[in-house]
Structure formats: C-alpha cells, structure tokens
N, C-alpha and C positions, 0 to 999 in steps of 0.2 A: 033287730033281726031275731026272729024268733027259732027257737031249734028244730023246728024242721027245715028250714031255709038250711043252718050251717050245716046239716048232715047232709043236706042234698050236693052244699058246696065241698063238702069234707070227701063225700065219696065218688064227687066229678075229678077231684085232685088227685084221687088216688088211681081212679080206672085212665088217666090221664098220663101219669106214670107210667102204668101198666101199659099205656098203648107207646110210650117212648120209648121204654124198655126193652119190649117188644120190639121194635124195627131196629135198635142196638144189637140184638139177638140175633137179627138175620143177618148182617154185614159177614159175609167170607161163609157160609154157608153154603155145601154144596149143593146140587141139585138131589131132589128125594131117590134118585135111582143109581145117584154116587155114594159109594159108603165112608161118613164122616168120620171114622177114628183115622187120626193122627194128619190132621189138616190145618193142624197149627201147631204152633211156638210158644214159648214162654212157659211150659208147665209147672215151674215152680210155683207161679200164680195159683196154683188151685189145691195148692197144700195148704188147711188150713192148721195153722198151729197152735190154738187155742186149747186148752186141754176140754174146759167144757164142753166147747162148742164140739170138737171132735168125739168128746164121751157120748153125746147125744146122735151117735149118727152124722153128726152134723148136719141136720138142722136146724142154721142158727138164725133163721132169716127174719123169722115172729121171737125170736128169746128177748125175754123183758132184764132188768136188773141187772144193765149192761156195765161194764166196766170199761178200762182204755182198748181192751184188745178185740171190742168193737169193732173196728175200724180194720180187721182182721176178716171181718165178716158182712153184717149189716150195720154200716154207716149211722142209720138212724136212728140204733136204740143207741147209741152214744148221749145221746140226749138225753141219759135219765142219769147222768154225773153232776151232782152238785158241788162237788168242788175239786180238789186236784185227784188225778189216780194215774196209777206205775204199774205196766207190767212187764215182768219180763217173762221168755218162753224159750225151753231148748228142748232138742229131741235128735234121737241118732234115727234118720229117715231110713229106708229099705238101702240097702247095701251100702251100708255103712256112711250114709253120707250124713254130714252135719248139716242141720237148722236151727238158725240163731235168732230169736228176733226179739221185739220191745216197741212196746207204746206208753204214751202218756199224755194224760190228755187234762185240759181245767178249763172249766164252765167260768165264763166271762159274763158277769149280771148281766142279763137285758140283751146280749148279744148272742147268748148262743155257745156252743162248745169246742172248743177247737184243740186237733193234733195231729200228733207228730206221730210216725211209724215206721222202722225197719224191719227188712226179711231178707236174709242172706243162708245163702248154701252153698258148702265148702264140699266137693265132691273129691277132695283129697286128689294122692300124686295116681296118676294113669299111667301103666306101662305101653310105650308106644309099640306101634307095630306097622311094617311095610310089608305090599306086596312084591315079592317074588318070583319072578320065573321060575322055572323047575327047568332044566336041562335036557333037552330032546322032548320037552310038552310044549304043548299050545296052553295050558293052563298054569295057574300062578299059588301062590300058596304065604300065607299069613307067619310074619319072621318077626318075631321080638327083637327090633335094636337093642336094648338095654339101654334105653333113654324115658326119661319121665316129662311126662306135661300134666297141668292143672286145669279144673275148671269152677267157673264160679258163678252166681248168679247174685244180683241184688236190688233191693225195692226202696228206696225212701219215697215217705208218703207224708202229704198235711192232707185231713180233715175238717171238715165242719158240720155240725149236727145244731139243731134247733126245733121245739116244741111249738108248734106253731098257733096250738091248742093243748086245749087238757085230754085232747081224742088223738091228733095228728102230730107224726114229729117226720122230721127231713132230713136226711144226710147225706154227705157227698164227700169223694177222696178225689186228690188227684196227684198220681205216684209218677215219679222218673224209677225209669228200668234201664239196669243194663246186665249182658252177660257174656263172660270170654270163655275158652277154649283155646287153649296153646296161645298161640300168636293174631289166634280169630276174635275177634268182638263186635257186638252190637248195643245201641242205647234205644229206648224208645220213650213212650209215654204213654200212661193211662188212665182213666174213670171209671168210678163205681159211682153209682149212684143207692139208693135205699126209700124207703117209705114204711110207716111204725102207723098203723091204725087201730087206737082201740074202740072196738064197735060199741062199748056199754053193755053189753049182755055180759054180767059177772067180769070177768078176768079176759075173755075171748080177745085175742088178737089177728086181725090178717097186718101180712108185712108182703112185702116184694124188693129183690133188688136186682138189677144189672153189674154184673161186676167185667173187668180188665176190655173197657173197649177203647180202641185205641186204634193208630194208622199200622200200617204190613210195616216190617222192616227188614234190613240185611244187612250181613255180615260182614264189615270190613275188614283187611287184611289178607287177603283172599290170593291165593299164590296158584303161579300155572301147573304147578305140580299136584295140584288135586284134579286134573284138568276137568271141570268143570265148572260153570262159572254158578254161583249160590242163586237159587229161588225167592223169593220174597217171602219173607216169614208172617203167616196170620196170629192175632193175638187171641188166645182162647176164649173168647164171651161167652159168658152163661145167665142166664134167664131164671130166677127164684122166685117163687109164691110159697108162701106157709103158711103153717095156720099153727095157734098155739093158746093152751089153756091152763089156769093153777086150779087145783083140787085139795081139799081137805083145809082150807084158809079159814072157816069159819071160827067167828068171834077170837080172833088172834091166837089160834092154837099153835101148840107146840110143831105140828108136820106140814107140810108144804108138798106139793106133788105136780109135777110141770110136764104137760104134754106135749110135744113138740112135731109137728109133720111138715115136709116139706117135698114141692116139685122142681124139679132141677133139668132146664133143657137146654145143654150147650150147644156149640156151633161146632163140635170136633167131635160129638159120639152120640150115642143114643139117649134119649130122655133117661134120669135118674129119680129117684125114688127115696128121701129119706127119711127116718121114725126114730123120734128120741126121748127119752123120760127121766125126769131128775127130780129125786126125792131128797129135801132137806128138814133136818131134824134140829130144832130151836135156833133155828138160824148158823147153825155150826157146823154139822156132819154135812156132807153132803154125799147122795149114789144115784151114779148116773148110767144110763145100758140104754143102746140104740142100734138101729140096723140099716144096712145102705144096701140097698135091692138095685138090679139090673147092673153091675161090675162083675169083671171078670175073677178075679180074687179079692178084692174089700169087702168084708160082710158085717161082722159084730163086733161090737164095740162097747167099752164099759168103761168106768173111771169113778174117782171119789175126790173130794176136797173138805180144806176144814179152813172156815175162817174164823178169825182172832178179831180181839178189840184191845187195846190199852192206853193209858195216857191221851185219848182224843185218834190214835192211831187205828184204823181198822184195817186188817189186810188177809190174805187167804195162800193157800200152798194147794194146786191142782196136779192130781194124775190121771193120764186118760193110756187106754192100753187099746190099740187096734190088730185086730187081724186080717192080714193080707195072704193068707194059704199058703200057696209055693215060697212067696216071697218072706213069709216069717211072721214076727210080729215087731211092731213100734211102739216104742215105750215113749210119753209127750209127760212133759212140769211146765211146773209154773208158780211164779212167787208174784206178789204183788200186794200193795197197799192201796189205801186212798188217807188222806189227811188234810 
C-alpha cells in the first residue's frame, strides 16, 4: 500500500470521526430560535483541571506531549505515554468550591494505553433556607433555618488511547457519574471520544474530540415538599476541532514554542473560541498565556511549569491562574511524574 492510499485512509478515518462527533453534538440541542444556555446538567464536566491545558486557554484538543491528565481532555494524545505516568490536580474553583482529581495511566506493548481517572467537587456545608409567608401578604420571603446541607459531584473514568500509525492515534473514555445535594442524587454515564492527526507538514497537528455524551438523567429522592416533580437532566456535549503547531525546534534547540487553536460548539451555549501558547526552555521552564473569546466572564489565562529528571524518575509541578472577572480568580497545580 503505497502512502498516498494510507493518507487518503488516514483522512476518511478522521472526517469520519468528525461526521460521529458531529451528530454526538446534536443529541438535546435545542432548536436555532431557543437560547441554549443552561439546557443541561452535569457542569462540573466542563471544568478542566489540568493546569496546562487550562494555562493555554484551554485548547487542548491538538496538544501533543500528552501525559495521564489527557484523559482530562483529549483522549487521544494519551497515546504518546510510553510507559507509567501520575497526575495529580487540585484547585479552589469560583466560590470556594473544592476540585480534587488524578490520573494515571501505563502503555501496555502492542496494546495500547490504558487509564484510570477521578474528578470530584466538594461545594462545602450550604446554609439552608425556606420559604415564608409574610403575614397579611400574598407574597413569601427567603428564612435561613440554621441548618446545613452538602453537595458533591463525582467522575470515575477508564480510558484507552492507541497509535494506530505513526500519523493517527485514537482514544476513548468512558466515565460513571454521579451527584447529590442534601438528600437528592443522581448517577449517569458517559463518553468522550478523540482523534490525534499528524498531517506531516513540520509539527502541524488537527485533532477533534466529542466529549460527556451520555443518556438524560434524574434526580432521585425527590420529596412532595419541593412540589414539583424534577425534569430530565441533559448531559453537556461539546464538539472540539484544533489545530496546533511547535515553533523554533530546529536542529534540537534549546526553545520550543506551541501554538495552540481550538473551536468548541456545545449543546448548552453559544460556539467558543479558544488560543493558547506555551513556550518551553531546554525542556524545563515552562510559560504558558491563552484566551477564551465568546464567555461571559473567562477570558485570560496564563501559567508556568518546571519539569525535573532524577534516578530514571521524570516529573513536573504545573500552575495555571484564570480570570473569571466578577467572579475572581482561580488558582490550578499540579504534581506529577512518569517512571
């Protein structure tokens, strides 16, 4: 089989993708004349907690030199792990809420890569509150008992990634979800799928992925004193194409320069827009600065990392700082080896 035959196969595979993706993308989408913010559930799903990934914008959908917290993002560059990697990830999210998570993943010869993944969020104690009559009103008004409830959210994931060529790599999650509120809960389940193309022009990557498609779900536990009975929850799907470049690599130099663009069309809001760049110095320093267009408050974003080597050990320490406007800002780490 000669190489134009496999590029013609390599790039039916991937516009193929692209067309499954695609109709993944439309499931619970509402009509063009309905306005799709807040037409689904689950949004912890769309936090990503990668410090890189997040320092670029978040952009991660073409990023090459993937480590376990892939699987965090796009699936398929997991597949450029040769052998074991750890990460772990925490960050205090917008008011105050905890996110906890970790992957770790090891390349199996001849098989392929395969892992493991959590994401959990501790939204701390909530002070309750009831409605109220008011006395000689028809209207009602908001009473703190002085009682506390919790809420939480959580992801376990396995993955698999495989290079199916020295152009094409493939990877795929598929997570259990669940999340309570007081005495309320639900569990569901989901798929991400990915695609890693590298076209042979220099460094140029296209990627795409599908991420959190999954059945509607609701809420159990469900009590007549809310009187109303709960809606069917949609799962947030979103639709990624990037494109992504390294710059100044010539003849194994000291600097490295990663270009990073990506299109983001979910099923719950308007198309997204993201741009990210990450400059590494002899393989160690890392500065990373990106922008997220079309959000209501996320805009700039920046971060650094440095990784280490010793005793056959390699591993890195990430921070990524985002601005969300009104809402503040979010501080994201990250520790992690490979061995």
């Amino acid at each position: 089989m000669n190489n134009k035959v496999r590029q013609l196969i390599y790039l039916s595979l991937i516009f193929l993708a692209a067309f499954a993706s695609a109709m993944f993308a439309q499931i619970g989408i509402a009509p063009n004349d309905i306005e799709r913010v807040g037409q689904s559930g689950w949004q912890f799903l769309k936090i990503n907690p990668d410090p890189r990934q997040a320092a670029m914008g978040g952009a991660f959908t073409a990023l090459a030199r993937g480590n376990a917290n892939a699987v965090l993002g796009n699936p398929a560059s997991l597949a450029e792990i040769t052998q074991h990697d750890l990460q772990l990830n925490t960050m205090s999210w917008i008011a105050d809420i905890s996110h906890q998570s970790a992957a770790v993943a090891k390349n199996f010869s001849g098989l392929g890569v395969f892992a493991l993944s959590f994401v959990t969020l501790d939204y701390g104690d909530i002070a309750e509150t009831v409605n109220s009559a008011i006395p000689g009103e028809t209207r009602t008004e908001a009473v703190v008992t002085g009682n506390y409830f919790s809420a939480r959210d959580l992801a376990v994931g396995l993955t698999y990634s495989r290079k199916i060529s020295d152009k094409l790599a493939l990877g795929g999650s598929v997570r259990w979800l669940r999340q309570s509120i007081a005495e309320l809960s639900m569990s569901n389940w989901a798929l991400d799928f990915g695609t890693m193309y590298y076209t042979g022009f220099k460094t140029l990557r296209l990627a795409m992925s599908a991420r959190n498609f999954g059945p509607d779900s609701r809420l159990t536990g469900w009590s007549e004193e809310y009187q109303a009975e709960p809606d069917n929850i949609r799962m947030p799907i979103d639709f990624r194409v990037g494109v992504a470049m390294d710059f100044l690599q010539e003849n194994n130099g000291a600097h490295l320069l990663t270009v990073a663009l990506e299109g983001d069309h979910p099923n719950d809001g308007s198309e997204k827009l993201h741009l990210g760049a990450e400059y590494v110095y002899a393989q160690k320093l890392a500065l990373r600065g990106g922008y997220r267009f079309n959000y209501d408050e996320q805009g700039l974003t920046l971060g650094t990392g440095l990784n280490f080597a010793f005793s056959g050990l390699r591993g890195g320490a990430h921070y990524a700082f985002l601005d969300f406007g009104a809402l503040e800002q979010v501080h994201m780490f990250s520790f992690g080896f490979s061995f």
